[in-house]
C-alpha positions in Angstrom: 0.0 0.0 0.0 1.3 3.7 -0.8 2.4 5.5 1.8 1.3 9.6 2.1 3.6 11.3 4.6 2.7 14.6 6.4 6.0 17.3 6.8 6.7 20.2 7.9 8.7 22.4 10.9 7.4 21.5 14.7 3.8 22.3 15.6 2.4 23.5 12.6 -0.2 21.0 13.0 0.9 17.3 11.3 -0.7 15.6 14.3 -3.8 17.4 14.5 -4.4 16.7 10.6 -3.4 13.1 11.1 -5.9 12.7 13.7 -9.1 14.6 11.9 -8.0 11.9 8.9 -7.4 8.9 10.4 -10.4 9.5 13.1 -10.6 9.5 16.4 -6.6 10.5 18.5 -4.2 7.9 18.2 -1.0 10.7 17.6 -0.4 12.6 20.3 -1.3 16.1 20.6 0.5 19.0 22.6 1.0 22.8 22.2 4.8 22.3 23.3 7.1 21.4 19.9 9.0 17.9 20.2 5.6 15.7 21.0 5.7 13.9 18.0 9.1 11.8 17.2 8.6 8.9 15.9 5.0 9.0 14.0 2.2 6.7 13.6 1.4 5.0 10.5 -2.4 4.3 10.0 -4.4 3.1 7.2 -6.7 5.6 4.9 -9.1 5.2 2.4 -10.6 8.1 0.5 -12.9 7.9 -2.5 -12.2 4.3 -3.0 -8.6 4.6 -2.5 -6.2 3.2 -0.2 -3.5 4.0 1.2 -1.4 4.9 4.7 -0.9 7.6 6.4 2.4 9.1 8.1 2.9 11.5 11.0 6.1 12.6 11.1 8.0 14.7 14.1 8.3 18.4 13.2 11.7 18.8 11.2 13.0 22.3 13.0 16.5 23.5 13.7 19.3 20.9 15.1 19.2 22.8 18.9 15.7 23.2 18.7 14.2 20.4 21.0 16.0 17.0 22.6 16.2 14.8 19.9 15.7 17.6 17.3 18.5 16.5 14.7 17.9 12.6 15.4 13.8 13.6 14.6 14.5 15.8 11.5 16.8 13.1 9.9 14.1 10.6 10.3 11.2 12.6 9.1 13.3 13.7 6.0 14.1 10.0 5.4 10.2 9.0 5.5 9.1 11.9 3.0 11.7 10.5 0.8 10.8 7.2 1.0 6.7 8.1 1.0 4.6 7.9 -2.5 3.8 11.2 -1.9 4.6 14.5 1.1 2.0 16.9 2.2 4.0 19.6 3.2 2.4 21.5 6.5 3.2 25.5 6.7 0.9 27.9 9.5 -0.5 30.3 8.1 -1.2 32.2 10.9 2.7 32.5 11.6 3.4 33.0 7.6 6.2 31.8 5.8 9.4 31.3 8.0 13.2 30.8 6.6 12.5 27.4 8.3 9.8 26.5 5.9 11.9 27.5 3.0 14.8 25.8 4.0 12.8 22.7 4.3 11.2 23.3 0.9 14.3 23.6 -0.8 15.1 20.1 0.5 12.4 18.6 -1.1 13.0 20.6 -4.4 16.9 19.6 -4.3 16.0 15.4 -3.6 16.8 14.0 -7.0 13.6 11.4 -7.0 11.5 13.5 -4.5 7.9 12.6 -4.4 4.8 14.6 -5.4 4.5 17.7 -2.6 1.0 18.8 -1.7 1.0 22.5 -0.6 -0.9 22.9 3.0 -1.4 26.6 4.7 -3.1 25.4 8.2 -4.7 27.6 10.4 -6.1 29.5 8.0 -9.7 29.8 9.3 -10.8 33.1 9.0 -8.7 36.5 7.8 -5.6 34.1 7.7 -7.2 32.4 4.3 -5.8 35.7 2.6 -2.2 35.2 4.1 -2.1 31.5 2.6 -1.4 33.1 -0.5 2.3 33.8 -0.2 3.3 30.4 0.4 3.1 30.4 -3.4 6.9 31.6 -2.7 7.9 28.0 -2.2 7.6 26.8 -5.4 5.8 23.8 -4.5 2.4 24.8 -6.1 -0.5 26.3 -5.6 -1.2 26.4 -1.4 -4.0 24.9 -0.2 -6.0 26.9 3.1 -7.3 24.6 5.2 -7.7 24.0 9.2 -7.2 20.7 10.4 -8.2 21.9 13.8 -12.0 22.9 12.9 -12.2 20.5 9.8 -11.9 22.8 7.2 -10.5 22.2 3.7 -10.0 18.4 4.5 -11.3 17.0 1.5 -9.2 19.2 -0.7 -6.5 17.6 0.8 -7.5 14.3 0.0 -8.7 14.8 -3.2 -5.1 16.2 -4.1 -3.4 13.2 -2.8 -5.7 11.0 -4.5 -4.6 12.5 -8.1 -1.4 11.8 -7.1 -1.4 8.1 -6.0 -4.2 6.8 -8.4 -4.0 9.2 -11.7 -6.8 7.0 -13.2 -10.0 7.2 -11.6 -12.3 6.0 -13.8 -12.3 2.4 -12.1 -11.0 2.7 -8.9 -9.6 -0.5 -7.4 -11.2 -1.8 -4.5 -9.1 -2.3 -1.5 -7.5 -6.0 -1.1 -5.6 -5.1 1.8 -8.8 -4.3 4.1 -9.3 -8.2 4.5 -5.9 -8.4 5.3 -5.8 -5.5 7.5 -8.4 -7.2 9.6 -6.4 -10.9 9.2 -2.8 -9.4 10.3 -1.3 -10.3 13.9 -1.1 -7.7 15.9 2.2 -7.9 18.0 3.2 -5.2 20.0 7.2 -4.5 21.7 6.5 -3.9 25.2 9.0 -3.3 28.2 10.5 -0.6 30.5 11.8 2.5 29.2 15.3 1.9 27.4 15.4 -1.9 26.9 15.3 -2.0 23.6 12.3 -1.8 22.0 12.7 1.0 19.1 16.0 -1.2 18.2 13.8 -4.3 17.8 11.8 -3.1 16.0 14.1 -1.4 13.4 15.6 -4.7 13.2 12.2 -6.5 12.2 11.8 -3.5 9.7 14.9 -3.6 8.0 15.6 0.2 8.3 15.5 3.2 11.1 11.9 3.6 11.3 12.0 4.7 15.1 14.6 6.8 16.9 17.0 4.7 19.2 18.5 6.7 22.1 20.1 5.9 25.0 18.4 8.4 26.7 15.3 7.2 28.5 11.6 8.1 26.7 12.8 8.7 23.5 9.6 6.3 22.2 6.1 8.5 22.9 4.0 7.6 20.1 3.1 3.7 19.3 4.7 3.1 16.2 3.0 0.5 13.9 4.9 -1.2 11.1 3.3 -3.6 8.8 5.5 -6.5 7.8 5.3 -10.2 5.5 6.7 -13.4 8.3 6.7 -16.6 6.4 3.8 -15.2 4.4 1.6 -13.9 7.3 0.9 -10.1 7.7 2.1 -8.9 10.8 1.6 -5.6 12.4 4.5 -4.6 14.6 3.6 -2.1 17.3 6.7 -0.3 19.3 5.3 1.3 22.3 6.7 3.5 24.4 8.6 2.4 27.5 6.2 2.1 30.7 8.1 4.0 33.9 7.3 4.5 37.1 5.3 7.9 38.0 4.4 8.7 34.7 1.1 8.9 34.6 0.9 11.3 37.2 -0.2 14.8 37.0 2.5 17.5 35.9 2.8 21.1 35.1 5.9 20.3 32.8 4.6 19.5 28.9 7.1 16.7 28.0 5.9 15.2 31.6 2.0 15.3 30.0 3.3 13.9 27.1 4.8 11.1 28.7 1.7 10.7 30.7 0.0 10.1 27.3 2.6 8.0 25.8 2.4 5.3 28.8 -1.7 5.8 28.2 -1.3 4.9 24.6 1.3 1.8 25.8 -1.6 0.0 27.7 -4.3 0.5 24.9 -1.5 -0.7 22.7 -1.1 -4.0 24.8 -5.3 -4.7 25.2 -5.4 -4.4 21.2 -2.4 -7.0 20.5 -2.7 -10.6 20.1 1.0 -11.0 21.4 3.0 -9.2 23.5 6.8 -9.1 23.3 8.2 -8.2 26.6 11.5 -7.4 26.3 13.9 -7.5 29.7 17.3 -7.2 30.6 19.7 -10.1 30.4 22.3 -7.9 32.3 20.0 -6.8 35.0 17.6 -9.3 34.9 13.8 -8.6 35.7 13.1 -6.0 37.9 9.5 -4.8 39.5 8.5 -2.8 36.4 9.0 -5.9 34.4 6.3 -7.6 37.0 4.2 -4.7 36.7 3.9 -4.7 32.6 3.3 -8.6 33.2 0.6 -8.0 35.1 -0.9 -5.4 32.3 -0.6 -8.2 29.8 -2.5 -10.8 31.6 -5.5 -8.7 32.8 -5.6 -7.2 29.0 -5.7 -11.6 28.1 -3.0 -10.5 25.5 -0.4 -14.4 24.5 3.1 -13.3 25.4 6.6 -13.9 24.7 9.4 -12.8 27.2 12.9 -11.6 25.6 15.8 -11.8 27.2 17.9 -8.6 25.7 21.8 -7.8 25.8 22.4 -11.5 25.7 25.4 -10.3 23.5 26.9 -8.8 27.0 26.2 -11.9 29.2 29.2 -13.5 30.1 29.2 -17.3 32.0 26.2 -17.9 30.0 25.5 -21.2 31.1 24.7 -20.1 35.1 23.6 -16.8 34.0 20.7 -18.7 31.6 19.5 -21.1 34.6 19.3 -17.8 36.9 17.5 -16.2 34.3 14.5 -18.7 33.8 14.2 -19.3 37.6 14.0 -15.0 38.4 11.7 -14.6 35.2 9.8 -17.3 36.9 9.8 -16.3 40.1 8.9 -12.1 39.4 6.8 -12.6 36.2 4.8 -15.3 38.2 1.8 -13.6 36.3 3.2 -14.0 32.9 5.1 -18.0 34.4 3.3 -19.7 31.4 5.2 -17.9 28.7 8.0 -18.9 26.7 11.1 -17.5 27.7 13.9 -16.5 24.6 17.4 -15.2 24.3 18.6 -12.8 21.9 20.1 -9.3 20.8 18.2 -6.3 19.2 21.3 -5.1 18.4 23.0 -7.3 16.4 20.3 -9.7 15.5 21.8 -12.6 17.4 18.4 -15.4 18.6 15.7 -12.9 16.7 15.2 -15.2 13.8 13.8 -17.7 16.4 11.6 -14.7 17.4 8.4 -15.4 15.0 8.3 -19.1 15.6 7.1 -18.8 19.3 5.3 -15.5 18.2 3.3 -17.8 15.8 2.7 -20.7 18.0 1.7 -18.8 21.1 -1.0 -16.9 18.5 -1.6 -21.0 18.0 -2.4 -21.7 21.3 -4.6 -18.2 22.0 -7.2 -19.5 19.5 -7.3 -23.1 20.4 -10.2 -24.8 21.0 -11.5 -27.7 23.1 -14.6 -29.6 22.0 -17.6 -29.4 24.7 -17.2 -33.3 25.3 -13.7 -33.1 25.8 -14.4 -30.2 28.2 -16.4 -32.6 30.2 -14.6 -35.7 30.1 -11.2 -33.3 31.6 -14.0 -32.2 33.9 -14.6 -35.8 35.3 -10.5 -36.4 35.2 -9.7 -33.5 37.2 -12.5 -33.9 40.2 -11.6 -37.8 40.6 -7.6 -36.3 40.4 -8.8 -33.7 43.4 -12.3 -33.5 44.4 -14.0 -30.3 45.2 -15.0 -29.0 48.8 -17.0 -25.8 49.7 -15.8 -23.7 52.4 -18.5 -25.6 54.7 -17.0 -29.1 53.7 -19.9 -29.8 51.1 -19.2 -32.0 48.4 -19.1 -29.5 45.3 -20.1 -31.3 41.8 -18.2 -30.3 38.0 -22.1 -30.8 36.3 -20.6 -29.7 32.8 -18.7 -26.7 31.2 -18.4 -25.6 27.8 -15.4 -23.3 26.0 -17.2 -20.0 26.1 -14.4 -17.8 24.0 -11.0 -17.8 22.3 -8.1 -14.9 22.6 -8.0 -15.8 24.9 -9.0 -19.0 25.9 -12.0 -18.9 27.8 -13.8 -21.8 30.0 -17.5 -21.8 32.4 -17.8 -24.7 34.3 -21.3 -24.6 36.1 -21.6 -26.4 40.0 -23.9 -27.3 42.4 -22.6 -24.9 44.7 -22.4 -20.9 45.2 -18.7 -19.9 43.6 -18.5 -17.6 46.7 -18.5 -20.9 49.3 -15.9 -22.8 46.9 -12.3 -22.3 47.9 -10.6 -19.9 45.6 -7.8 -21.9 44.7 -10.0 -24.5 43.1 -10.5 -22.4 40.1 -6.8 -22.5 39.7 -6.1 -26.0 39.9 -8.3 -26.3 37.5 -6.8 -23.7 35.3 -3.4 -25.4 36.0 -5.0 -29.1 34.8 -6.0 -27.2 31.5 -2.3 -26.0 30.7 -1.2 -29.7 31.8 -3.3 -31.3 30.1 -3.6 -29.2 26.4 -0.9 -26.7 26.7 -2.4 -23.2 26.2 1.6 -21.9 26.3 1.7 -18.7 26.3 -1.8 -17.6 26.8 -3.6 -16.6 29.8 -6.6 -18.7 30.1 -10.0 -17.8 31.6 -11.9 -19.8 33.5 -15.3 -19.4 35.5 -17.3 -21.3 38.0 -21.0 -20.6 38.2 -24.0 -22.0 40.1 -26.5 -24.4 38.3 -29.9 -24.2 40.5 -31.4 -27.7 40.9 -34.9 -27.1 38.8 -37.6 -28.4 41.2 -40.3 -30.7 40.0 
């Protein structure tokens, strides 16, 4: 699918168009320049079109904002690689020597892409002062306010002429069914593990900002990729630290805030979760933490063992490992644990295979009669007491859902007088018995009242 990318100099407004285009807020928003840094990438479809849409970070001067130069590299690098740039200018603030010097990028690139012209803010008595972006030479300005709505579909329709010249049939959109069949995996972890560096790894090129610096990540980046012929949608998030979410005066603080917000949403829409610790340090209480957001979301999971390039006495360090990643991500103590090295690649080919088969083992399903006859195994293995020492009966249970797994069993008895670590035995048997590796699996006792006569 062709890729449209928005550009321009910080807080002209890319994220705020973005947004009123793709629908609802999945960039991040904030008066302060510097919010956005790496971009989202979400797909469009206008007058039978298709095709995705890039938010870039605002490409201003080198000392601008932390991460300024790394930012304006990478957002120069998309709008080269992109099908086509809408170039973002504020009207309101006129035409700037930074605009023109980033214009005269895009005229100098020797196979730039078609630029669309875009005066923001113009609502109003700024329309008139659109007109001397003309000066640009990138065509004729379009007015527009992404903020109110206005001049939207101007847009669009200029970015349509560009990607499909041809409109007299336009193709309908194959990729919608495989929009809705990819896997959604998303790179989860604590701030400055190594998530961004995964991911450009998986990707093939720099399409997030690595940093040693902690937070460089705000924004969810999603990357659509081919694994052994499946689609896959790759989501980095940002990096989940402590305090974050709390209220705060300072603007990169908010942003933050935001970006942890957008983590967990990120985790609850995934079908895997990659969480990616520290060989070196091993797992610490944030790791637990993120564990535990991964179960309650019902999200399969894969644990990563990072740096293992900088492990030394491997052998002792690996059986410490699995016993502490045991022992802290007791929540997560079902998943499969691997080894590898975001920076130089080393175990992330073995990566997709337990992606793939914990995916497996989210959708499985268990016919009712085998439900019942594990039913009868498990009571005669341990039978059920109530907290009063009544016999409880297993009458029958069903599998009620999948991603993930989910199981009611109905008794003779109140679940509030049955011990509460029944449920889990049960739960326990299941994983025993049929695997579910990697999945958290869901499991409910409920009353069956005897019908009288």
């Amino acid at each position: 699918m062709k890729v449209v990318a928005l550009f321009g100099r910080p807080n002209v407004g890319k994220s705020t168009l973005f947004n009123r285009i793709v629908g609802g807020r999945p960039a991040i928003v904030h008066a302060r320049p510097g919010s956005t840094r790496d971009g989202r990438l979400e797909p469009v479809e206008w007058r039978g079109v298709g095709f995705r849409l890039h938010d870039t970070g605002g490409a201003g001067a080198p000392d601008a904002s932390p991460f300024a130069r790394e930012i304006r590299a990478l957002a120069e690098r998309t709008a080269a690689r992109s099908d086509a740039v809408v170039f973002l200018t504020d009207a309101r603030a006129g035409l700037t020597p930074a605009d023109e010097e980033l214009a005269d990028g895009l005229r100098r690139q020797r196979n730039r892409p078609p630029v669309v012209l875009v005066a923001n803010k113009a609502e109003g008595v700024h329309e008139v002062a659109a007109a001397e972006f003309h000066a640009l030479g990138l065509g004729d300005p379009l007015p527009i306010s992404a903020e109110h709505g206005l001049g939207i579909a101007e847009v669009l329709d200029r970015v349509v002429e560009i990607l499909e010249p041809d409109l007299g049939e336009a193709p309908a959109r194959e990729e919608s069914a495989e929009e809705g069949e990819a896997l959604r995996v998303a790179i989860v972890g604590r701030a400055n593990v190594g998530k961004s560096t995964l991911l450009n790894r998986f990707c093939g090129y720099e399409r997030a900002l690595v940093s040693a610096v902690a937070g460089t990540t705000r924004d969810p980046v999603d990357e659509r990729i081919t694994v052994s012929g499946r689609e896959v949608v790759l989501v980095d998030t940002a990096g989940i630290r402590r305090g974050a979410r709390r209220r705060s005066v300072d603007a990169f603080e908010e942003a933050d805030a935001l970006a942890v917000l957008m983590s967990e949403k990120a985790i609850r829409r995934a079908r895997v979760s990659l969480l990616i610790t520290d060989a070196v340090k091993g797992p610490t209480a944030r790791d637990a933490q993120i564990a535990r957001l991964i179960e309650d979301a019902g999200c399969s999971v894969v644990v990563l063992l990072n740096r293992w390039d900088l492990v030394t006495a491997r052998a002792a360090r690996w059986a410490e490992l699995r016993l502490d990643v045991r022992e802290r991500l007791r929540h997560i103590g079902h998943a499969p644990i691997l080894r590898m090295s975001a920076m130089t690649g080393q175990g992330t080919a073995a990566i997709w295979k337990s992606v793939f088969r914990v995916a497996a083992e989210g959708s499985r399903r268990i016919p009712t009669p085998e439900v019942n006859r594990f039913l009868a195994r498990a009571s005669e293995r341990f039978a059920p007491r109530s907290r009063r020492g009544k016999e409880v009966k297993l009458l029958y249970g069903f599998q009620s859902g999948v991603a993930p797994p989910r199981f009611r069993v109905f008794t003779n008895c109140r679940r509030a007088d049955i011990l509460p670590s029944y449920p889990r035995f049960l739960v326990g048997e299941l994983r025993r018995r049929y695997g579910f590796r990697g999945t958290p699996v869901r499991l409910t006792l409920e009353y069956k009242k005897k019908l009288s006569r």
